[in-house]
C-alpha positions as CSV (number, residue, x, y, z in Angstrom):
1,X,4.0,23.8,-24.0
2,X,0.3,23.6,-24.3
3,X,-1.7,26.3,-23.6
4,X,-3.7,25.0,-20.9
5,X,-0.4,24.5,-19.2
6,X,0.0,27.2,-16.2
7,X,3.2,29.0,-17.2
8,X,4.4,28.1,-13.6
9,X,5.1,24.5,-14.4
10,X,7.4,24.8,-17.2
11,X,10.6,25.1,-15.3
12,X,9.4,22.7,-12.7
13,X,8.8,20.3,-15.5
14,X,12.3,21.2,-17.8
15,X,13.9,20.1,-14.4
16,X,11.7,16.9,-13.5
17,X,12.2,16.1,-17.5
18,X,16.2,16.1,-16.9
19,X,16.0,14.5,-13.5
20,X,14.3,11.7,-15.2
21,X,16.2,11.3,-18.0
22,X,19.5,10.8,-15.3
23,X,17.6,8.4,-13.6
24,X,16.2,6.1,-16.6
25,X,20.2,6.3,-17.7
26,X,21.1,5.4,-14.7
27,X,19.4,2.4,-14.2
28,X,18.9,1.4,-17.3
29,X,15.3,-0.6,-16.6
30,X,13.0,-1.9,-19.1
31,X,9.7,-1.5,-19.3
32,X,9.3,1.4,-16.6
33,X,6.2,2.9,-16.1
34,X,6.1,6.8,-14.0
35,X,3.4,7.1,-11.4
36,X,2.2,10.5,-11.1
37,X,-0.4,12.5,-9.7
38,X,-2.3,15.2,-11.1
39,X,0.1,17.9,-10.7
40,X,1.1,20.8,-12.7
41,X,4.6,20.1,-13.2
42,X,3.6,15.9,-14.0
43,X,1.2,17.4,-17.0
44,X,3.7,19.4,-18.2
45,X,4.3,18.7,-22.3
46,X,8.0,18.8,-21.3
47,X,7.7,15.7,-19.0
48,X,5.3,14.0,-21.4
49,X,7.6,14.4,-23.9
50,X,10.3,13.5,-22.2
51,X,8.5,10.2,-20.9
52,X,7.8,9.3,-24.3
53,X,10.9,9.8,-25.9
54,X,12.5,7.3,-23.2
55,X,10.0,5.1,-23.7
56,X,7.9,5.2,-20.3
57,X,4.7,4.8,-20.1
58,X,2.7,6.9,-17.7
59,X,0.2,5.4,-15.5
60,X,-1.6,6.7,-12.8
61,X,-1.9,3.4,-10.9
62,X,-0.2,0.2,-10.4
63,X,-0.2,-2.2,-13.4
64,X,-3.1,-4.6,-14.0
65,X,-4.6,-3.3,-10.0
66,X,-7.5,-0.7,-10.3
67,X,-8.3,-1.0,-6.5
68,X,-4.9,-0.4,-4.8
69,X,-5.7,3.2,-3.7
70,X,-8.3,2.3,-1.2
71,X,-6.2,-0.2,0.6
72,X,-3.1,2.9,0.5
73,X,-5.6,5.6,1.9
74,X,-6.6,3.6,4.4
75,X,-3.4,2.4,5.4
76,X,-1.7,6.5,5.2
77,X,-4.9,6.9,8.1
78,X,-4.0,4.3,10.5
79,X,-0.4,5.6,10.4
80,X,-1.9,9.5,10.9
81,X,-4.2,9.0,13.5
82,X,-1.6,7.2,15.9
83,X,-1.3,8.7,18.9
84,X,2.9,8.6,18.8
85,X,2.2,10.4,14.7
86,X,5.0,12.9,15.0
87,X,3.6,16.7,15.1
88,X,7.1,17.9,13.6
89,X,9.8,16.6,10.7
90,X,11.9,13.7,12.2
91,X,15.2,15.3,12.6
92,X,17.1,12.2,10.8
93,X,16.3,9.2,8.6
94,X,17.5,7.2,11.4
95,X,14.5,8.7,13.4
96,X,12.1,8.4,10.6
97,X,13.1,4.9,10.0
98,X,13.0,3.7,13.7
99,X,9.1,5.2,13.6
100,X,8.6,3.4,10.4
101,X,9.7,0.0,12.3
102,X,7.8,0.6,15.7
103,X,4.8,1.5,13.1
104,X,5.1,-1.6,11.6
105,X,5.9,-4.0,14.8
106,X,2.5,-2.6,16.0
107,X,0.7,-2.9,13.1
108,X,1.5,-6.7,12.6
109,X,2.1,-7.8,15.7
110,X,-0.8,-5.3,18.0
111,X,-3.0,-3.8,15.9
112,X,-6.5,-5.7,15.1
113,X,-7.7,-5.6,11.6
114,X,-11.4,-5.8,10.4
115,X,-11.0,-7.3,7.4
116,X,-9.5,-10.8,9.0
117,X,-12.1,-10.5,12.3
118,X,-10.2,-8.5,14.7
119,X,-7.2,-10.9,14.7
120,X,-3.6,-9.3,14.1
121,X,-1.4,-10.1,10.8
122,X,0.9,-12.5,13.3
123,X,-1.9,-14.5,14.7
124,X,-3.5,-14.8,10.9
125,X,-0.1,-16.2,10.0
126,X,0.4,-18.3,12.6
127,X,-2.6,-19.9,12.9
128,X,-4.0,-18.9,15.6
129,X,-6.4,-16.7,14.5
130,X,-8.7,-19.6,13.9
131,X,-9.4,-20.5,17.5
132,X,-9.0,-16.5,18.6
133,X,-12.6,-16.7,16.3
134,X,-14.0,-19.9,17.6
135,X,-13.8,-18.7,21.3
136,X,-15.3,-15.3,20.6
137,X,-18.1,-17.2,18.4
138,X,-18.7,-19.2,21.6
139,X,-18.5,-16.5,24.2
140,X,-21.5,-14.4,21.7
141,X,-23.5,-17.6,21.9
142,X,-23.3,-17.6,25.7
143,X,-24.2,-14.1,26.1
144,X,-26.7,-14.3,23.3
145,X,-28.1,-17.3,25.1
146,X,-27.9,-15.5,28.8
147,X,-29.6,-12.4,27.1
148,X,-31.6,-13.5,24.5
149,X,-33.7,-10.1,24.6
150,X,-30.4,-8.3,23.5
151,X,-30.0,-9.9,20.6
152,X,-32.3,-9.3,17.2
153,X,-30.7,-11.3,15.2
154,X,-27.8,-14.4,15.2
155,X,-24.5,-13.4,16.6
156,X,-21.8,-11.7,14.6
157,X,-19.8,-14.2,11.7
158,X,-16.5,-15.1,13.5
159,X,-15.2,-17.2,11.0
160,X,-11.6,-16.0,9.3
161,X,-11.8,-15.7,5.4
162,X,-10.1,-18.4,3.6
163,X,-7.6,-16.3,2.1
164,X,-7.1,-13.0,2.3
165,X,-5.3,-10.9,-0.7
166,X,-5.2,-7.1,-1.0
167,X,-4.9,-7.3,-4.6
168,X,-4.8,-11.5,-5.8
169,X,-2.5,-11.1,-8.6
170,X,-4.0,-13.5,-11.8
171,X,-3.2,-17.5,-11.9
172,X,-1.8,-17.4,-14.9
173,X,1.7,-15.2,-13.8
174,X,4.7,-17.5,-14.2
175,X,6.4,-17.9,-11.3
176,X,9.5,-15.2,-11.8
177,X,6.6,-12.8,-12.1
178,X,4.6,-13.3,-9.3
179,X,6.7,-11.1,-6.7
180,X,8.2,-8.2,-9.0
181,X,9.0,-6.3,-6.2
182,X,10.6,-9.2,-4.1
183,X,12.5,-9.7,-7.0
184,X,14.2,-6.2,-7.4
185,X,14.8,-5.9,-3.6
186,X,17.0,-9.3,-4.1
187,X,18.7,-8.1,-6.7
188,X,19.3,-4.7,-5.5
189,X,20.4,-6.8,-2.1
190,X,22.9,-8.6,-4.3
191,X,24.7,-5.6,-6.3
């Protein structure tokens, strides 16, 4: 153990060391990486070890995606400042499971994002988000034109964004490696 290493974390970490090592047995994956935050027991020179002996690497982030954390924090603050947030633990998975899926039907279906114009996910994907924008850019025009004193400048930009990525993964990705995660859902679908 180091000695910068609060004495505190060494258990924590001798038992995260031999979780790990049941789990990377287990599933016997290549080329595994371990997320982990900056916590006492994740520094620990047990863990470290024990991540390099198995041959993970350690990463902080997603592979090859610097910027994902934004798009996470923001998403963890829509979910928080809902006004049906539970106050309490869900009493089951079942009940934390059907919030998850109202969340989500709300979120794709009701909720207007900023970053396609105040359209939902659903209208973005089924095209109508593209006359949802020219009808607002003609209603500004008309109250713009109405009220001409009210506006300083040209209306706001209605047009949708061409395409829209969170994180556009790189061109050159074969095609098995495009949707990694898609990928291990199917085959965890199939075992």
């Amino acid at each position: 153990m180091s000695t910068n290493e609060p004495k505190r974390a060494a258990p924590k970490a001798q038992a995260s060391a031999q979780q790990l090592s049941s789990e990377v047995a287990q599933f016997s994956v290549s080329d595994l990486a371990h997320f982990s935050m900056s916590l006492d027991t994740m520094r620990a020179a047990t863990l470290e070890s024990r991540l390099e002996e198995l041959g993970v690497l350690r990463s902080f982030s997603r592979p090859r995606v610097s910027n994902d954390n934004p798009y996470s924090e923001s998403l963890f603050r829509t979910v928080k400042y809902r006004p049906d947030y539970p106050r309490k633990p869900f009493g089951s998975k079942d009940q934390a499971c059907q919030w998850v899926a109202e969340f989500v039907d709300w979120y794709n279906h009701r909720h207007r994002h900023s970053g396609i114009k105040f359209v939902t996910p659903q209208q973005r994907h089924n095209g109508q988000a593209m006359e949802i924008s020219r009808h607002r850019a003609v209603v500004y025009e008309r109250a713009r034109q109405l009220n001409p004193r009210r506006w300083s400048r040209s209306t706001r930009y209605w047009r949708q964004p061409e395409v829209v990525w969170i994180n556009q993964p790189p061109d050159d990705l074969a095609g098995e490696q495009k949707l990694p995660l898609m990928q291990a859902a199917s085959t965890a679908a199939k075992e």
